[in-house]
Backbone as JSON, one array per atom type, in Angstrom:
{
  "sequence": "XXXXXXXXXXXXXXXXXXXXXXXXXXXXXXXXXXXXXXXXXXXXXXXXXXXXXXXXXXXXXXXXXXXXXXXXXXXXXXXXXXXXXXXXXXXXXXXXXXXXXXXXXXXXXXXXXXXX",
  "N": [[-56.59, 6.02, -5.64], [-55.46, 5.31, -8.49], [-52.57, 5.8, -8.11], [-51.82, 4.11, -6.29], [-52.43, 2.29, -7.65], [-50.5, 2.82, -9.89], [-48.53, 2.87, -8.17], [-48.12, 0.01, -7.52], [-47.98, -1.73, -10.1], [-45.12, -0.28, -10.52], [-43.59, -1.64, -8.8], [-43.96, -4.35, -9.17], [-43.04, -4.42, -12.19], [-40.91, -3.45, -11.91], [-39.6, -4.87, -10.14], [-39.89, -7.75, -11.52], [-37.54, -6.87, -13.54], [-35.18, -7.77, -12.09], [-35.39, -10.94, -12.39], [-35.11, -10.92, -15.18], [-33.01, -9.74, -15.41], [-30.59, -10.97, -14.12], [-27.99, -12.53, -14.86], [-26.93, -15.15, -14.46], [-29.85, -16.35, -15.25], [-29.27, -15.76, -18.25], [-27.44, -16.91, -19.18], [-25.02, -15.75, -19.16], [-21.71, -15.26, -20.01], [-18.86, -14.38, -17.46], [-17.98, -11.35, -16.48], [-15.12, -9.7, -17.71], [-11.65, -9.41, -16.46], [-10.12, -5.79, -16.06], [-7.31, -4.95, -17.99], [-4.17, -6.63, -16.59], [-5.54, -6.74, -14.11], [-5.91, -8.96, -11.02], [-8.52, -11.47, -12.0], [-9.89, -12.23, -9.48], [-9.25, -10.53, -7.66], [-10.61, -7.35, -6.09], [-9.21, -5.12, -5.43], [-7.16, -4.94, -7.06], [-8.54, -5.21, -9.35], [-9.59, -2.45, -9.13], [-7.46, -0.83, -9.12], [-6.41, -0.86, -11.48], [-9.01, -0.28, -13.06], [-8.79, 2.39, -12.13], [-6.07, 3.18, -13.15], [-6.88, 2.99, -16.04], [-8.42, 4.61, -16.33], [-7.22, 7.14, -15.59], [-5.29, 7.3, -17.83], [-7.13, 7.75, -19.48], [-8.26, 9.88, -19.09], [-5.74, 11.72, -19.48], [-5.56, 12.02, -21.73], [-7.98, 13.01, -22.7], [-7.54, 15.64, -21.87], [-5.21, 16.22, -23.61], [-6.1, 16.57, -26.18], [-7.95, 18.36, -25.86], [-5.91, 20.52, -25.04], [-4.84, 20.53, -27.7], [-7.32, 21.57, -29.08], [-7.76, 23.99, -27.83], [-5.0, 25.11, -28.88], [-5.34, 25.19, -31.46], [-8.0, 26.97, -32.03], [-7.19, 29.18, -31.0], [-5.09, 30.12, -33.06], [-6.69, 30.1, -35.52], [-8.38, 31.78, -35.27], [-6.33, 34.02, -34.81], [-5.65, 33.92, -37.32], [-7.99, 34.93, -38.77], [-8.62, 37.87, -37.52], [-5.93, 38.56, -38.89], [-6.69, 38.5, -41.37], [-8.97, 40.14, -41.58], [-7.7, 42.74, -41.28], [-7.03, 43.36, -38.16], [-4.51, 42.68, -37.43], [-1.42, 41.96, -37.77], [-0.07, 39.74, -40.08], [2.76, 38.75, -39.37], [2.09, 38.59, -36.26], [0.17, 36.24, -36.98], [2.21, 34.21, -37.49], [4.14, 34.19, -35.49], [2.25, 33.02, -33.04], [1.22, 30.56, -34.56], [3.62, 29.49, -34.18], [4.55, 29.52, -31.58], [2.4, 27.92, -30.22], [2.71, 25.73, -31.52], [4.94, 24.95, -30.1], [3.97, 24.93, -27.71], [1.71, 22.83, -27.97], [3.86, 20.2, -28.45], [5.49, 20.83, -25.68], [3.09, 19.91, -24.41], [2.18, 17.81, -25.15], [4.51, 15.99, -24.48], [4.93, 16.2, -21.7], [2.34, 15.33, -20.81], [2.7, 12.59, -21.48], [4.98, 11.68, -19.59], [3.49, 12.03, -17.43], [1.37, 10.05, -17.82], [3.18, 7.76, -17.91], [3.62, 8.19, -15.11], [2.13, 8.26, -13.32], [0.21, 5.98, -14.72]],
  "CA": [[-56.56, 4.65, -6.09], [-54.49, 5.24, -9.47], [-51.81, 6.3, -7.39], [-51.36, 2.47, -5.61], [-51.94, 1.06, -8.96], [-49.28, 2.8, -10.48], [-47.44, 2.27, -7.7], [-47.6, -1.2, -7.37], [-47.27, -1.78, -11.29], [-43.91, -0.27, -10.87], [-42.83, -2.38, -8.11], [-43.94, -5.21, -9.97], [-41.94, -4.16, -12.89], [-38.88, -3.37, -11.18], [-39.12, -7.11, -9.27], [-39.82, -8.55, -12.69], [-36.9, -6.52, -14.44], [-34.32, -8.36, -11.77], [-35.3, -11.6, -12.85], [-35.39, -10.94, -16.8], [-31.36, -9.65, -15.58], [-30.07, -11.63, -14.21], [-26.7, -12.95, -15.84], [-27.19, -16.46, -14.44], [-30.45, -17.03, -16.07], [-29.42, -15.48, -19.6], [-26.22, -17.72, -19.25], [-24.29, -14.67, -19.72], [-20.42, -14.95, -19.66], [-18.86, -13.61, -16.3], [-17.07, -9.93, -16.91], [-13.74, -9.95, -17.72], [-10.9, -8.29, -15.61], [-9.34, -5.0, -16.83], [-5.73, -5.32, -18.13], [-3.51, -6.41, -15.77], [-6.1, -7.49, -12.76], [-6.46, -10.48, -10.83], [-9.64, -11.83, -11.95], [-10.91, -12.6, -7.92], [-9.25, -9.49, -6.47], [-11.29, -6.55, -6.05], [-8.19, -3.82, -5.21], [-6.29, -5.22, -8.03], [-9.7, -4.54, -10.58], [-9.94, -1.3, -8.78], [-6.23, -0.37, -9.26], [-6.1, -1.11, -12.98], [-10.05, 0.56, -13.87], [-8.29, 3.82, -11.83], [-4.91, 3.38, -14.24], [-7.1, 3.45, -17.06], [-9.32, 6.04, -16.4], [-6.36, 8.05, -16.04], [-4.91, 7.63, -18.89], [-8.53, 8.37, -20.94], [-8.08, 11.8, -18.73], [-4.89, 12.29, -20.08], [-5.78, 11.77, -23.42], [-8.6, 13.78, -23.05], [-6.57, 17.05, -21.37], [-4.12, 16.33, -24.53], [-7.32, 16.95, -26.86], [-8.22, 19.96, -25.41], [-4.9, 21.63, -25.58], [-4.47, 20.81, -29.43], [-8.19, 22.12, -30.0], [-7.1, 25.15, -27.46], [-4.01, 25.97, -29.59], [-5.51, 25.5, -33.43], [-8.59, 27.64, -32.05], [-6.54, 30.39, -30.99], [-4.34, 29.72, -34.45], [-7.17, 30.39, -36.09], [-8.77, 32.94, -34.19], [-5.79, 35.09, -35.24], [-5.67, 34.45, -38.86], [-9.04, 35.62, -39.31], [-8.3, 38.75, -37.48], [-5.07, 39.25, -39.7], [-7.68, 38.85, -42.7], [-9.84, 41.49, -40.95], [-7.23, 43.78, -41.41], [-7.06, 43.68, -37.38], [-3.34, 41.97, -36.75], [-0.2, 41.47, -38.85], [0.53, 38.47, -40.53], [3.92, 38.17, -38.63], [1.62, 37.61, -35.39], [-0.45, 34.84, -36.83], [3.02, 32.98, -37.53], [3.8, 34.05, -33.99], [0.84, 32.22, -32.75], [1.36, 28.87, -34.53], [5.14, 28.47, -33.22], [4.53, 28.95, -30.2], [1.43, 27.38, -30.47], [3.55, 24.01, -32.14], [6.14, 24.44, -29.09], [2.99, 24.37, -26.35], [1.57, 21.1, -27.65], [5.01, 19.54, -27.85], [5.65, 21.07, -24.7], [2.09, 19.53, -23.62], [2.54, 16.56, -24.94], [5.87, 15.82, -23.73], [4.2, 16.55, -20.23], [1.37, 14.66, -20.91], [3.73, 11.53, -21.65], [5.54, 11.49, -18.21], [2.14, 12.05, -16.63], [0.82, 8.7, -18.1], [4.13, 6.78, -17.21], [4.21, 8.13, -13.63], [0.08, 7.64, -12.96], [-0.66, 4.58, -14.92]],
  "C": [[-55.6, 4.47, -7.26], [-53.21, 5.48, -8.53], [-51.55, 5.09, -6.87], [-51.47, 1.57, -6.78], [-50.64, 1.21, -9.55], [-47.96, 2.23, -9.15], [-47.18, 0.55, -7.63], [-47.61, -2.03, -8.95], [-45.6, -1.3, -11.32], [-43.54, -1.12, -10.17], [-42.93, -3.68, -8.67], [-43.19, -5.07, -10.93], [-40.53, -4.2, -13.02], [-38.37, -4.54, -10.13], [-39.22, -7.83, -10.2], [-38.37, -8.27, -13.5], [-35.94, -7.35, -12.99], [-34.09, -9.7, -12.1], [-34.74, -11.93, -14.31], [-33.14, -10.4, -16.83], [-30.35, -10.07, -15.44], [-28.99, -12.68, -14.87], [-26.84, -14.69, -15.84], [-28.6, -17.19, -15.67], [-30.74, -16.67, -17.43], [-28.54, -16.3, -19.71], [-25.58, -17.02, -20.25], [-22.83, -15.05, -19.36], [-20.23, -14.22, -18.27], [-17.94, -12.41, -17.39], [-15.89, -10.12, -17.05], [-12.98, -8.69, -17.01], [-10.76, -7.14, -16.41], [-8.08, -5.02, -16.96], [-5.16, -5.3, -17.29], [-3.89, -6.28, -14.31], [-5.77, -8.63, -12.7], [-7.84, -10.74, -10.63], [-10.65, -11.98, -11.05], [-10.35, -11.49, -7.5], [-9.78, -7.74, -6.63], [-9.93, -5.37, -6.21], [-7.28, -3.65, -6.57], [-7.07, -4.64, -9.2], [-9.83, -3.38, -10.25], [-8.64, -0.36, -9.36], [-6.56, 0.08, -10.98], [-7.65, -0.32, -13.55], [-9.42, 1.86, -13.24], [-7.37, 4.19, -13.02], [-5.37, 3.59, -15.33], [-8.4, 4.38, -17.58], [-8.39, 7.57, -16.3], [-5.7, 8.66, -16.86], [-5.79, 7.95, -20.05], [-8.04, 10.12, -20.62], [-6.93, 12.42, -19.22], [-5.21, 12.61, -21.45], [-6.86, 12.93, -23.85], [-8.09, 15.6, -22.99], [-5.46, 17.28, -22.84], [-5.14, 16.97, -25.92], [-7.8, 18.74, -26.86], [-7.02, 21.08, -25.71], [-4.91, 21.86, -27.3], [-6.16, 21.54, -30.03], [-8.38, 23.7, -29.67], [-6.51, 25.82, -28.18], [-4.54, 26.16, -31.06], [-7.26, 26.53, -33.29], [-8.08, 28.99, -31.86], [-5.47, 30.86, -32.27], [-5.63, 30.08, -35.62], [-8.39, 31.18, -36.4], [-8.02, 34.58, -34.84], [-5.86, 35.36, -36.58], [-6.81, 35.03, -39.48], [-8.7, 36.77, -38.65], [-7.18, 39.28, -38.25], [-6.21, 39.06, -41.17], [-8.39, 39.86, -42.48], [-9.07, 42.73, -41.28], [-6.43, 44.04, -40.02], [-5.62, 43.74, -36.7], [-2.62, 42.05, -37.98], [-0.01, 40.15, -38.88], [1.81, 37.58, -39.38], [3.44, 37.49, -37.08], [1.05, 36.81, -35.44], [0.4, 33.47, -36.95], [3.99, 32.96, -36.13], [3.22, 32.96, -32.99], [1.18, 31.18, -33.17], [2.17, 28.55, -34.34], [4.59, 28.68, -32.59], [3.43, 28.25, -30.02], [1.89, 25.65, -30.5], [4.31, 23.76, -30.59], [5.29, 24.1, -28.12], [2.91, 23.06, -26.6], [2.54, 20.32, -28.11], [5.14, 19.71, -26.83], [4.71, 19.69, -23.82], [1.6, 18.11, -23.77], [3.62, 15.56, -24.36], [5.04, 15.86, -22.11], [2.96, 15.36, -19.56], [1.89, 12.95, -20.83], [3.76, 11.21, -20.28], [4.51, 11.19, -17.46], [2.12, 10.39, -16.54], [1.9, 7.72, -17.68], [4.28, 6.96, -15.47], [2.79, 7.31, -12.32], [-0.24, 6.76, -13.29], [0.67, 3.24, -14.91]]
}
């Protein structure tokens, strides 16, 4: 018997919570496009939330490298404090380190102009 109450408390609930959401009867604003839709066309809003989900992913992949390269940057200099490495490879490490994320930003760039 609890078991049909709860159930039909939720279904009540969850047929009450469509009313209470309804946008019409909060006299909610409609949604606005994403940059560079047409407001009525679906492919067009689809296009443009893809273009800028791409470019978050870029952004985020660009993130990662720079926390990639200054973890390994600083990875080494505590091993040259250890005693473990020479100095000369922890300044090793942050050129090339500097030239990757130029490299990876530079890369990252083109990406975003060719995808979004």
């Amino acid at each position: 018997m609890t078991n049909r109450l709860w159930t039909s408390a939720f279904g009540f609930v969850l047929g009450s919570s469509w009313l209470l959401c309804d946008a019409d009867a909060q006299q909610l604003p409609d949604v606005q496009a994403p940059a560079g839709a047409a407001p009525g066309d679906f492919l067009s809003v689809l296009d443009a939330l893809l273009q800028q989900g791409i470019t978050i992913f870029i952004f985020i992949v660009g993130a990662a490298a720079f926390l990639l390269v200054g973890w390994s940057v600083i990875a080494k200099f505590n091993e040259c404090r250890a005693g473990r490495a020479e100095w000369s490879e922890a300044a090793v490490t942050a050129g090339v380190g500097a030239v990757i994320l130029v490299f990876a930003t530079f890369l990252l760039t083109q990406a975003n102009t060719v995808f979004a």
